[in-house]
GUDREN-962461 format. One line per field, with one value per residue: residue number from 1; x, y, z of N, C-alpha, C, CB in turn; residue in three letters. Coordinates in nm, 3 decimals, padded with zeros to 5 digits. Last residue first. Glycine has a CB too. Layout:
<pts>
i = c(NUM;...)
nu = c(X;...)
nv = c(Y;...)
nw = c(Z;...)
cau = c(X;...)
cav = c(Y;...)
caw = c(Z;...)
cu = c(X;...)
cv = c(Y;...)
cw = c(Z;...)
cbu = c(X;...)
cbv = c(Y;...)
cbw = c(Z;...)
aa = c(ALA;...)
</pts>
This chain:
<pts>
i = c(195;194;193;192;191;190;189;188;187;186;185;184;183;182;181;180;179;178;177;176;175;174;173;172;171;170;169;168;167;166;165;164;163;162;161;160;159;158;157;156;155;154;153;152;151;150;149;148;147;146;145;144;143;142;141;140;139;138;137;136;135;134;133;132;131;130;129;128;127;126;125;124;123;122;121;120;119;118;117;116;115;114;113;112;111;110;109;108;107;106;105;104;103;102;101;100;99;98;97;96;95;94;93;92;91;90;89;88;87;86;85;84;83;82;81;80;79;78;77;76;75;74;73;72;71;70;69;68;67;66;65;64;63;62;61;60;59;58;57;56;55;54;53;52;51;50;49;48;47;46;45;44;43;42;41;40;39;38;37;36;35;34;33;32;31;30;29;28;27;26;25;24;23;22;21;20;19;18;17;16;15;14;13;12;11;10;9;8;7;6;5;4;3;2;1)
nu = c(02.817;02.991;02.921;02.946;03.052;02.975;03.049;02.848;02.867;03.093;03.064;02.872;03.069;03.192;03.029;02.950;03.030;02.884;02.616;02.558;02.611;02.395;02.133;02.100;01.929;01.698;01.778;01.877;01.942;02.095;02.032;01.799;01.780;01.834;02.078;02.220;02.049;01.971;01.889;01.673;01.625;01.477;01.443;01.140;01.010;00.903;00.861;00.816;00.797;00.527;00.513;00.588;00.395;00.171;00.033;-00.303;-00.576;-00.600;-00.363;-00.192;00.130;00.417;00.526;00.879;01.068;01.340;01.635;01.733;01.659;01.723;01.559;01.308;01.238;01.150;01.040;00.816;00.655;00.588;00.392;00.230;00.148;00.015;-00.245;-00.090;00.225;00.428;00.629;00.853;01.097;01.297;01.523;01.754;02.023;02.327;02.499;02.461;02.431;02.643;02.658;02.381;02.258;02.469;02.410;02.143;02.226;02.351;02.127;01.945;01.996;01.887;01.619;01.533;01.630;01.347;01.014;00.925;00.921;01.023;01.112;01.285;01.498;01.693;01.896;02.027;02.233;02.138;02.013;01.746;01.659;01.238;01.089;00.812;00.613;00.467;00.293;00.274;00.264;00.517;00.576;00.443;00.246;00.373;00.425;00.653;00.820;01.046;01.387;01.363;01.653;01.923;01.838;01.496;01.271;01.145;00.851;00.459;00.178;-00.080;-00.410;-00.687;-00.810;-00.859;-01.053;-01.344;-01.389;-01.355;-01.522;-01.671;-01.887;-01.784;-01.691;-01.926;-02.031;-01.862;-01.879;-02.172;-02.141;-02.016;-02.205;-02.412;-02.297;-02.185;-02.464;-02.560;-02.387;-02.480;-02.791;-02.721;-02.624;-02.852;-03.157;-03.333;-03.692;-03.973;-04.219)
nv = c(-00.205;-00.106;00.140;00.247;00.484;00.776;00.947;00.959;00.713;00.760;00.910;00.813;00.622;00.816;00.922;00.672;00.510;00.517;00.517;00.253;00.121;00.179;00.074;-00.176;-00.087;-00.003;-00.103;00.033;-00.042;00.155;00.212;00.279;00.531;00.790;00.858;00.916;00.616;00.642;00.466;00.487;00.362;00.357;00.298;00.099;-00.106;-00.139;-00.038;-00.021;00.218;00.208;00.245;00.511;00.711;00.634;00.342;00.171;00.206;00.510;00.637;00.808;01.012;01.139;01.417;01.533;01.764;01.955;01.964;02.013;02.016;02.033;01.860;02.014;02.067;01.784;01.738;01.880;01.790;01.583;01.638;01.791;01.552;01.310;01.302;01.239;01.038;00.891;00.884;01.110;01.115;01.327;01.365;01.531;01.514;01.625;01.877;02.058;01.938;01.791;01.901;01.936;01.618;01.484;01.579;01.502;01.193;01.217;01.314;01.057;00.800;00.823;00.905;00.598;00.434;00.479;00.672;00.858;00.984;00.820;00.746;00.749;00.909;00.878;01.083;01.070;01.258;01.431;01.395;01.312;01.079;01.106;01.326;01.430;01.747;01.904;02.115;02.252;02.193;02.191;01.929;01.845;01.607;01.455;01.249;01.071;00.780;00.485;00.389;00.112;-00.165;-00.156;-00.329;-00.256;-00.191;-00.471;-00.575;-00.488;-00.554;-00.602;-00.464;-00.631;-00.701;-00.981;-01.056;-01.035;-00.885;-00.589;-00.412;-00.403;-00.527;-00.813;-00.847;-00.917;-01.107;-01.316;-01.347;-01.411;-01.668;-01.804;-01.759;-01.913;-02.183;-02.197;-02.231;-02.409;-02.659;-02.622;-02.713;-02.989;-03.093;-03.011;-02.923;-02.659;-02.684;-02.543;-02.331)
nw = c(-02.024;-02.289;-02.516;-02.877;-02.969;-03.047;-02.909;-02.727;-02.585;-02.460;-02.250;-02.129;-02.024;-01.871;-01.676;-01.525;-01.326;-01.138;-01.250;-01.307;-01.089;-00.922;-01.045;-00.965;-00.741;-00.972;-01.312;-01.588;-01.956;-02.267;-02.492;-02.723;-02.947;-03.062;-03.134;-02.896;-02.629;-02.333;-01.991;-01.745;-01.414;-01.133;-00.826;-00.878;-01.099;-01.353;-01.690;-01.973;-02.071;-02.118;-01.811;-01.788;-01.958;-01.895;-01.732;-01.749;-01.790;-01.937;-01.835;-01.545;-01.571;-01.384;-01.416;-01.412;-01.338;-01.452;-01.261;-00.974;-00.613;-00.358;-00.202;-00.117;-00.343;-00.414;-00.181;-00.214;-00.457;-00.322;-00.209;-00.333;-00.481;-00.435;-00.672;-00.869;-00.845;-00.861;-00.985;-01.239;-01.427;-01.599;-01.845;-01.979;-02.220;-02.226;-02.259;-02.069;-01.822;-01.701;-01.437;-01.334;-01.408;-01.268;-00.997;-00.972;-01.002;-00.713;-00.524;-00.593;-00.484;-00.266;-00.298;-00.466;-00.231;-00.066;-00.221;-00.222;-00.472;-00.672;-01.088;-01.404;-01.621;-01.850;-02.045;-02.385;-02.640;-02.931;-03.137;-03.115;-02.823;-02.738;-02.668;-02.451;-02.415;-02.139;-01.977;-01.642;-01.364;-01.210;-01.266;-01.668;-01.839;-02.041;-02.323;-02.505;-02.705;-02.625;-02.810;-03.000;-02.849;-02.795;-02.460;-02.374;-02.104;-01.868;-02.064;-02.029;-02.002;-02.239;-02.300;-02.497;-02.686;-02.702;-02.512;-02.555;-02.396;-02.355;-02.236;-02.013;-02.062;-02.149;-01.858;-01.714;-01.876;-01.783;-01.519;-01.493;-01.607;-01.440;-01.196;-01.253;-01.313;-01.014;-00.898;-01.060;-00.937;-00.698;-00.689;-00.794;-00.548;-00.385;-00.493;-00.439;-00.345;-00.558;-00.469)
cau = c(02.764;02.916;03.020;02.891;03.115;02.913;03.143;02.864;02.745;03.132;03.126;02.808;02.911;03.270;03.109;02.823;03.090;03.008;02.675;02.521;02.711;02.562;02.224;02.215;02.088;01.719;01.669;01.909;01.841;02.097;02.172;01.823;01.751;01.701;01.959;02.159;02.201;01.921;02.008;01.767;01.760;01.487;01.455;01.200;01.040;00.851;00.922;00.859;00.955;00.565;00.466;00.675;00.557;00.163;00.081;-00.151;-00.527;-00.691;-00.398;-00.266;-00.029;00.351;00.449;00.736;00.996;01.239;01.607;01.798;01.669;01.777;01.694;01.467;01.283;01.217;01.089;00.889;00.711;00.700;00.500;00.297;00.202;00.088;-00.231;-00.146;00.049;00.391;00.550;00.793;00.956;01.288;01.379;01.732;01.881;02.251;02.499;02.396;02.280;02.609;02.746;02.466;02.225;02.461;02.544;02.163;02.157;02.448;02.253;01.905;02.063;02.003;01.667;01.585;01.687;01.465;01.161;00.889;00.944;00.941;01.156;01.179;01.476;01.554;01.921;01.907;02.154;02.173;02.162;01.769;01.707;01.442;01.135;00.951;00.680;00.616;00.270;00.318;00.130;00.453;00.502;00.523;00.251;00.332;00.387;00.551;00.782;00.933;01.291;01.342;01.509;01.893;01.969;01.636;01.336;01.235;00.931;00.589;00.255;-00.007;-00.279;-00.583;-00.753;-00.795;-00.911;-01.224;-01.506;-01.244;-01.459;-01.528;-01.915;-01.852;-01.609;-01.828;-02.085;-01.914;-01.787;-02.133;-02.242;-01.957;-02.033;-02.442;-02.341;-02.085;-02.358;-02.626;-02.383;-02.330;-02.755;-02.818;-02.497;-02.688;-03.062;-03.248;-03.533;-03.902;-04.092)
cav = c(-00.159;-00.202;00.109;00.174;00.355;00.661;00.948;01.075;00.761;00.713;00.973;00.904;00.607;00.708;01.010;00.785;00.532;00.466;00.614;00.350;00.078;00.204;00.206;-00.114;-00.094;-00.016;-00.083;-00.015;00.044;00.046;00.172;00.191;00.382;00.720;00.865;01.033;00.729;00.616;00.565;00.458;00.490;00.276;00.426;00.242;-00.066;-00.218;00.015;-00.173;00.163;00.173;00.128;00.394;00.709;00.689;00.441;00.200;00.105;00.382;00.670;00.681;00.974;01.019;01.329;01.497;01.683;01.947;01.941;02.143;01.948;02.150;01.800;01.952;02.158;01.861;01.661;01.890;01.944;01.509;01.571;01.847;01.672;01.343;01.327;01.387;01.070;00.892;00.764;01.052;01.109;01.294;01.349;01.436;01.573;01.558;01.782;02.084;01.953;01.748;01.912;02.019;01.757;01.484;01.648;01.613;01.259;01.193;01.376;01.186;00.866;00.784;00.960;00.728;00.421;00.499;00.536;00.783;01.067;00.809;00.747;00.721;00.834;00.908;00.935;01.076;01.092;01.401;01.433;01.403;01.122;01.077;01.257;01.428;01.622;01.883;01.988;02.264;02.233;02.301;01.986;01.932;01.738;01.463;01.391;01.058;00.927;00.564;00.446;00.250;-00.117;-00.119;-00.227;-00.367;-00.195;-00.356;-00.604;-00.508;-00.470;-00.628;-00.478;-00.630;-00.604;-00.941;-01.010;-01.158;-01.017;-00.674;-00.444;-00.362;-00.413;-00.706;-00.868;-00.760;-00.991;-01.268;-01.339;-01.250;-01.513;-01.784;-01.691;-01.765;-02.081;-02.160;-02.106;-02.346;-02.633;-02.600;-02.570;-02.864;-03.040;-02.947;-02.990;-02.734;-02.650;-02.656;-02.347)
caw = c(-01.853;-02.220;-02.366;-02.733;-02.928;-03.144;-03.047;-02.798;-02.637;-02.561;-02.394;-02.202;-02.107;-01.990;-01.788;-01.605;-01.480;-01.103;-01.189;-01.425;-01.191;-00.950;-01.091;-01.062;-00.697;-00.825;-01.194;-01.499;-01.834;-02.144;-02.497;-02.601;-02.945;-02.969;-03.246;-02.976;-02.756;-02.449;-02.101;-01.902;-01.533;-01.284;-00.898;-00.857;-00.951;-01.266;-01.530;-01.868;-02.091;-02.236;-01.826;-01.742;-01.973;-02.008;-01.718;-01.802;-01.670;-01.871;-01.954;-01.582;-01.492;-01.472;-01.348;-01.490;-01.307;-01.439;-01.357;-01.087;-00.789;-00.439;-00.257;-00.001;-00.292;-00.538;-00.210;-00.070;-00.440;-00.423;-00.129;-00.232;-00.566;-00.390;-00.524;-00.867;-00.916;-00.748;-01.049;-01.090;-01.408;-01.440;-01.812;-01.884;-02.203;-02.228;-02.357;-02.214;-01.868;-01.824;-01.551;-01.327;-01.438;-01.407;-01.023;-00.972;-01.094;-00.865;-00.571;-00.648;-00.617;-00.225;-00.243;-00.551;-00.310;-00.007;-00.215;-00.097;-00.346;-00.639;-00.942;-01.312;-01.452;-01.819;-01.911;-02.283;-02.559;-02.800;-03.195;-03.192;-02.953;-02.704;-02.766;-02.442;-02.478;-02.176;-02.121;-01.796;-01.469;-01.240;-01.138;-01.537;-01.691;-01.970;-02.296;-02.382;-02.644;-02.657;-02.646;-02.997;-02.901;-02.941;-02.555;-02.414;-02.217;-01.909;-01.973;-02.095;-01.911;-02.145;-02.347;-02.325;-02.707;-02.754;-02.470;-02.643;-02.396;-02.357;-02.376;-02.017;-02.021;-02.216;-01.989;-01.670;-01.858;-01.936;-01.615;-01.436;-01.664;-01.582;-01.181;-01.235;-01.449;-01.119;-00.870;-01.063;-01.083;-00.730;-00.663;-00.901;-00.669;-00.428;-00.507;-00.533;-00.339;-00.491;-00.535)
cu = c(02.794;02.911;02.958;03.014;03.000;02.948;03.104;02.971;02.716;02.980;03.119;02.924;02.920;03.171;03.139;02.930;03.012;03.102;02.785;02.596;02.676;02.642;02.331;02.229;02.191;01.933;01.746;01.770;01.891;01.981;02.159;01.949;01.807;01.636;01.834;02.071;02.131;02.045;01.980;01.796;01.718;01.532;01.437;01.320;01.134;00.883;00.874;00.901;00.936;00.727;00.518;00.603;00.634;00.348;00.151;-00.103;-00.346;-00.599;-00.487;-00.371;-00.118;00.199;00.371;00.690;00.883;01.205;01.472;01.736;01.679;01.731;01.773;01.609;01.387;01.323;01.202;01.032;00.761;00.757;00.589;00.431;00.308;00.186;-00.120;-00.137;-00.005;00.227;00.425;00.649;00.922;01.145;01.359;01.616;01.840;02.135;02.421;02.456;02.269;02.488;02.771;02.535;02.309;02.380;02.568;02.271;02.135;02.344;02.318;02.058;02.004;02.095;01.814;01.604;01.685;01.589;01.322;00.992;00.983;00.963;01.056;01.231;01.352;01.544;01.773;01.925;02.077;02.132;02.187;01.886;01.741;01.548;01.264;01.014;00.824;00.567;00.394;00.336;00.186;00.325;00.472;00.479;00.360;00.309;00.315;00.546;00.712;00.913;01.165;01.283;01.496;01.730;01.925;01.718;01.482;01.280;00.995;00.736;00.421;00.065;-00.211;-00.485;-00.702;-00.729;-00.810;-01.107;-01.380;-01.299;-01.438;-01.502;-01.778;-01.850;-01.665;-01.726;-02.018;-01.917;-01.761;-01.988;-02.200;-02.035;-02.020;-02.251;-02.314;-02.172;-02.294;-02.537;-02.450;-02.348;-02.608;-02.717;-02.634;-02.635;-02.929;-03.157;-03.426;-03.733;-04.019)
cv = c(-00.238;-00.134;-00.003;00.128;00.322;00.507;00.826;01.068;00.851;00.677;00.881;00.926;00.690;00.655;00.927;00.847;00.621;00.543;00.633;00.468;00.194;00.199;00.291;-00.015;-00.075;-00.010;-00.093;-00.006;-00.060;00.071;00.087;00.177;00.356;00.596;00.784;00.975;00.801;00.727;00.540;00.530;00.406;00.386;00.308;00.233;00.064;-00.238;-00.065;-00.146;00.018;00.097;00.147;00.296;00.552;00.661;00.498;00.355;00.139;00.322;00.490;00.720;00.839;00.985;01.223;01.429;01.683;01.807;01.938;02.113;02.023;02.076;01.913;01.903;02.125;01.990;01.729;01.843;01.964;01.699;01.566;01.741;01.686;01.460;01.349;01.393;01.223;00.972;00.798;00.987;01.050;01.305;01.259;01.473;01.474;01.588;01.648;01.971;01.948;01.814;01.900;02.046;01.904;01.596;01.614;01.669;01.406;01.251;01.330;01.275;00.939;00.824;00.927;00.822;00.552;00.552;00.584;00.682;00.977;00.914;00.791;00.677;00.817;00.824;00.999;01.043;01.241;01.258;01.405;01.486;01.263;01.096;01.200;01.318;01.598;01.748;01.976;02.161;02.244;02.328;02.139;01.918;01.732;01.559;01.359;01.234;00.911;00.705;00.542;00.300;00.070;-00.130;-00.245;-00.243;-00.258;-00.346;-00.476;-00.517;-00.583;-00.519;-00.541;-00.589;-00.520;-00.742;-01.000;-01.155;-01.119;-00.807;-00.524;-00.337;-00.367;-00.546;-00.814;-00.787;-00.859;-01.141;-01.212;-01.240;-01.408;-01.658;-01.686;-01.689;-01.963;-02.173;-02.065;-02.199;-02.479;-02.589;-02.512;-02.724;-02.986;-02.973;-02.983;-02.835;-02.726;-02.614;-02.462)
cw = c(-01.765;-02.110;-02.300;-02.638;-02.853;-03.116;-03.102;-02.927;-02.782;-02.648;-02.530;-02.308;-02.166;-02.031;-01.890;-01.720;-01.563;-01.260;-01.143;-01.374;-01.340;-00.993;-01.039;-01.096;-00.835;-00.811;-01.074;-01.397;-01.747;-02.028;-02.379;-02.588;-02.786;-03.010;-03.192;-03.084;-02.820;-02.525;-02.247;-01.988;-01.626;-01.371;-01.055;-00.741;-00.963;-01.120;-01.438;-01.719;-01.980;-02.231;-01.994;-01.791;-01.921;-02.058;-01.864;-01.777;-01.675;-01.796;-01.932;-01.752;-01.550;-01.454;-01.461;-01.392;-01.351;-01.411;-01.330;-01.217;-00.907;-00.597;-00.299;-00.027;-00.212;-00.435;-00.310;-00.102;-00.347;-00.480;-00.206;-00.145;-00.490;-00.426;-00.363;-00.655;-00.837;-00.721;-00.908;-01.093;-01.288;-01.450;-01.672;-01.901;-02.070;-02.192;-02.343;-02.324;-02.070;-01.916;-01.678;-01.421;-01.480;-01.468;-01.187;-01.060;-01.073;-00.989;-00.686;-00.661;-00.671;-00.394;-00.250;-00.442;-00.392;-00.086;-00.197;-00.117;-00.207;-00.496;-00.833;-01.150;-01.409;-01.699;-01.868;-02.167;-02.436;-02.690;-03.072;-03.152;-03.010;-02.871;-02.784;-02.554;-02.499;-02.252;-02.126;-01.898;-01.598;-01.310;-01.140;-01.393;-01.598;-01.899;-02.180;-02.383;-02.575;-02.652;-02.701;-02.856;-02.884;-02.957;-02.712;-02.459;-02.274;-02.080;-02.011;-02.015;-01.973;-02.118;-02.246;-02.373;-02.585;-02.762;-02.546;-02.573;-02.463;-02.283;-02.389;-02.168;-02.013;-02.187;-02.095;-01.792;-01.817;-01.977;-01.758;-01.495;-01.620;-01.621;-01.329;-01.242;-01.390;-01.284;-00.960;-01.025;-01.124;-00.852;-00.684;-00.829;-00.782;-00.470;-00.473;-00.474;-00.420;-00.469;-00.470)
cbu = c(02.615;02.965;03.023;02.795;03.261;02.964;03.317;02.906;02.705;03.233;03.292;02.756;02.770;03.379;03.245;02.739;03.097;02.997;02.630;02.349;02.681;02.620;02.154;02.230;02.122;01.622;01.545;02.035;01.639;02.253;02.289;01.766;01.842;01.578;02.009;02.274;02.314;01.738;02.191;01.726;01.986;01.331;01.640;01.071;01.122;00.861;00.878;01.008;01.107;00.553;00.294;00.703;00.622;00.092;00.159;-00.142;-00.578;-00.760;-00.249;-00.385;-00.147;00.426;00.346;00.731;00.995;01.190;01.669;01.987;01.545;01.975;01.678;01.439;01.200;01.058;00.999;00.816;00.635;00.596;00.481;00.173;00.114;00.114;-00.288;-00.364;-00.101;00.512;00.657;00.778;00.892;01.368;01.304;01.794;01.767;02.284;02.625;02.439;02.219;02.585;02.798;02.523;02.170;02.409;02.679;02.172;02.042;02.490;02.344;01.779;02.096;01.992;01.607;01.475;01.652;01.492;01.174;00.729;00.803;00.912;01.271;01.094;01.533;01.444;02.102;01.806;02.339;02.125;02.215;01.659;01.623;01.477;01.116;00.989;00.633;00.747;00.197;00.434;00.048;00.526;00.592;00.508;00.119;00.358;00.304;00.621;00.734;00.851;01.416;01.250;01.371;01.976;02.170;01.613;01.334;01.375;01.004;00.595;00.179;00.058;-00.215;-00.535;-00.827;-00.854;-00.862;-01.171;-01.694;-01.112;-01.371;-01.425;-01.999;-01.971;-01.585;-01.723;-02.166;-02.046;-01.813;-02.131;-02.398;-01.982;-01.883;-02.549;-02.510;-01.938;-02.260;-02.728;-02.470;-02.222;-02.787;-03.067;-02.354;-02.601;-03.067;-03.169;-03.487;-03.922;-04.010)
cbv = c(-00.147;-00.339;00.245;00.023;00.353;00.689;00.954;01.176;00.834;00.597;01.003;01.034;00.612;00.588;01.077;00.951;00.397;00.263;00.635;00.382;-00.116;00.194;00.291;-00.147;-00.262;-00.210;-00.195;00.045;00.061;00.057;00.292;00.061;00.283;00.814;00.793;01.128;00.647;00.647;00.514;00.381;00.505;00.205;00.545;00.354;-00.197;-00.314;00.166;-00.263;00.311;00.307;00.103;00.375;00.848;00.858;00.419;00.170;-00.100;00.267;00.719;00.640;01.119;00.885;01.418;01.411;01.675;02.004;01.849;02.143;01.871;02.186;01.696;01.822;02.217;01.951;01.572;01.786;02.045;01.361;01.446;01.891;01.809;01.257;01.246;01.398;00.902;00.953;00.567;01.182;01.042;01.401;01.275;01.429;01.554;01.486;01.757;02.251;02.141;01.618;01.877;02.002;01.780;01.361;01.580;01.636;01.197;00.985;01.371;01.263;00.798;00.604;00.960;00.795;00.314;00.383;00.443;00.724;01.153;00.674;00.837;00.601;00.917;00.876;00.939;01.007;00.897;01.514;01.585;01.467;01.079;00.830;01.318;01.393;01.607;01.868;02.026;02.316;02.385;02.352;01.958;02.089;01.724;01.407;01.476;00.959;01.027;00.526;00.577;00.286;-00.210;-00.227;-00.304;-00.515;-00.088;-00.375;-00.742;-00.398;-00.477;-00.729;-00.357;-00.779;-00.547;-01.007;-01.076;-01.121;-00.991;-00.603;-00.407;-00.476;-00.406;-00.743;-01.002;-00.751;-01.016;-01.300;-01.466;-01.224;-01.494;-01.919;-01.804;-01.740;-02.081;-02.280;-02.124;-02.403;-02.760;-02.701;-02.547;-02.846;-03.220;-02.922;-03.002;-02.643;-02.669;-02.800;-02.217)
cbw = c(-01.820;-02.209;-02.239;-02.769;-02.847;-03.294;-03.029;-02.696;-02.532;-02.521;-02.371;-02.116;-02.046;-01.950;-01.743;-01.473;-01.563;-01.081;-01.124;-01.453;-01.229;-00.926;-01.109;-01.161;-00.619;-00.766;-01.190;-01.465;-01.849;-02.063;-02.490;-02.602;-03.084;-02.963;-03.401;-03.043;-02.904;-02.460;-02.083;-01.990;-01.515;-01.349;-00.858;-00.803;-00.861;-01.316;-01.476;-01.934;-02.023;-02.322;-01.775;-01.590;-01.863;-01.987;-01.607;-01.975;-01.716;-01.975;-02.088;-01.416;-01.522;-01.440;-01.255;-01.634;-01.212;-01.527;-01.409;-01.116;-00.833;-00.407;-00.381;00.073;-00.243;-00.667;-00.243;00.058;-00.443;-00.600;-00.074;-00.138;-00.584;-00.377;-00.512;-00.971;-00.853;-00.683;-01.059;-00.978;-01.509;-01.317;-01.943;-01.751;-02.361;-02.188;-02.378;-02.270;-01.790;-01.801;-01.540;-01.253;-01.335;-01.449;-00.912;-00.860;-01.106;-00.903;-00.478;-00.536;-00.714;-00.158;-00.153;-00.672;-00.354;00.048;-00.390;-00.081;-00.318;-00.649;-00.929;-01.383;-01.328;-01.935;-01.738;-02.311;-02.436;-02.748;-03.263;-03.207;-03.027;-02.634;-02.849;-02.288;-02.598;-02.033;-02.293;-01.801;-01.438;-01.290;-01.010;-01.556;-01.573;-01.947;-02.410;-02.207;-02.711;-02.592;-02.512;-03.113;-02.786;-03.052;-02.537;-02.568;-02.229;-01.816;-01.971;-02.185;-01.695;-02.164;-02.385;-02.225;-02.783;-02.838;-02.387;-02.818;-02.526;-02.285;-02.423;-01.953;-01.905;-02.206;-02.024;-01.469;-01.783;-01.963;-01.660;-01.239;-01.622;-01.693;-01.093;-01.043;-01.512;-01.100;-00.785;-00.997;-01.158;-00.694;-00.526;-00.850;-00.759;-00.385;-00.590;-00.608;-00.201;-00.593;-00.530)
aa = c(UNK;UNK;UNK;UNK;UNK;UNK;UNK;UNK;UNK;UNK;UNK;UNK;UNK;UNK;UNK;UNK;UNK;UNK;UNK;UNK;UNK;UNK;UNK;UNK;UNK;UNK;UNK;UNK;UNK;UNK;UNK;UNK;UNK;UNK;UNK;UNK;UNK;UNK;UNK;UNK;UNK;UNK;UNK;UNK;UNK;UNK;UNK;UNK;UNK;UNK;UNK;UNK;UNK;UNK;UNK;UNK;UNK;UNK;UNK;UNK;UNK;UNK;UNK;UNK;UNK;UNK;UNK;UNK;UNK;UNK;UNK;UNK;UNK;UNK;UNK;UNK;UNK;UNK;UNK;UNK;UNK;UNK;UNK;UNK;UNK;UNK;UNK;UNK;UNK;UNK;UNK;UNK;UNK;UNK;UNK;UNK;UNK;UNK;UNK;UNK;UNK;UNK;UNK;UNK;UNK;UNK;UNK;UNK;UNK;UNK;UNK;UNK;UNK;UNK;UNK;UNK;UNK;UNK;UNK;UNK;UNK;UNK;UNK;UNK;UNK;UNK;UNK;UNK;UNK;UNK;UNK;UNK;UNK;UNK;UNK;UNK;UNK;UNK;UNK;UNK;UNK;UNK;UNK;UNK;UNK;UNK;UNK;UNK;UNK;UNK;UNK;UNK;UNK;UNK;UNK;UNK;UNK;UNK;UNK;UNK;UNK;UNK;UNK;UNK;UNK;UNK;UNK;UNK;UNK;UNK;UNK;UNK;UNK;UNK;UNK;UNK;UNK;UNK;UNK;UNK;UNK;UNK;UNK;UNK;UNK;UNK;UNK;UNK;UNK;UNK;UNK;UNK;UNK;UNK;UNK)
</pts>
């Protein structure tokens, strides 16, 4: 066998690289990339907030449908981040006071394997609202990745006929919690409230 050449043998690397390309692109699907999905930005004010069905920490199916006569404040959040510890009490005390006129959904991004930590977590705080777990549906998460979640904590507030009124990430959600009541009321008699 004769030796190659090097630039034969460079030219020769990068076929063998385009092929193995190819090839794990087949064996994926996704040869055209047409049918990649992307990872979407935060949701907007007046787009439709998605549904989602997920597992309880208890094991229980919960679907969750924003809308239908009541707003929403949907939290994604994380046992381990500084920040949703720091606004778990206010979202508690919206729980508390608001339960029966708003619907909350508390999703945690933090996956099966950390159950027990994020069940330490529920208990240490006293948390009064159920907790979803967000799980992976192929490469995508089922609940945050449709709303564009891309750090934690992340609120959004959605009006009674489940559309988008507002989402906040990280620090802004002091300004979601500074004013939570005067949102929501005015959620409820149909004014939007700027944020």
């Amino acid at each position: 066998m004769t030796p190659l050449r090097r630039p034969a043998a460079a030219a020769f690397l990068v076929a063998l690289g385009a092929l193995f390309v190819v090839v794990v692109a087949s064996a994926t699907g996704n040869a055209s990339g047409k049918e990649m999905k992307e990872l979407r930005s935060l949701v907007r004010t007046g787009e439709e907030a998605p549904s989602f069905t997920l597992k309880a920490l208890d094991g229980k199916t919960v679907s969750f449908r924003p809308g239908g006569g009541k707003p929403s404040l949907i939290v994604f959040w994380s046992a381990f981040c500084p920040l949703c510890r720091e606004f778990t009490p206010a979202i508690n005390d919206v729980a508390r006071r608001l339960g029966s006129t708003i619907r909350l959904a508390s999703i945690n991004l933090d996956g099966k394997r950390f159950n027990n930590a994020v069940q330490s977590f529920v208990k240490e705080n006293g948390i009064l609202y159920p907790v979803l777990m967000d799980s992976l549906r192929g490469d995508f998460f089922v609940a945050s990745d449709p709303y564009g979640v891309a750090k934690t904590p992340t609120a959004v507030l959605v009006d009674a006929s489940g559309k988008v009124h507002s989402a906040y990430e990280a620090e802004d959600m002091k300004k979601l919690f500074a004013n939570f009541d005067g949102i929501v009321s005015g959620l409820k008699t149909g004014h939007a409230v700027k944020k």
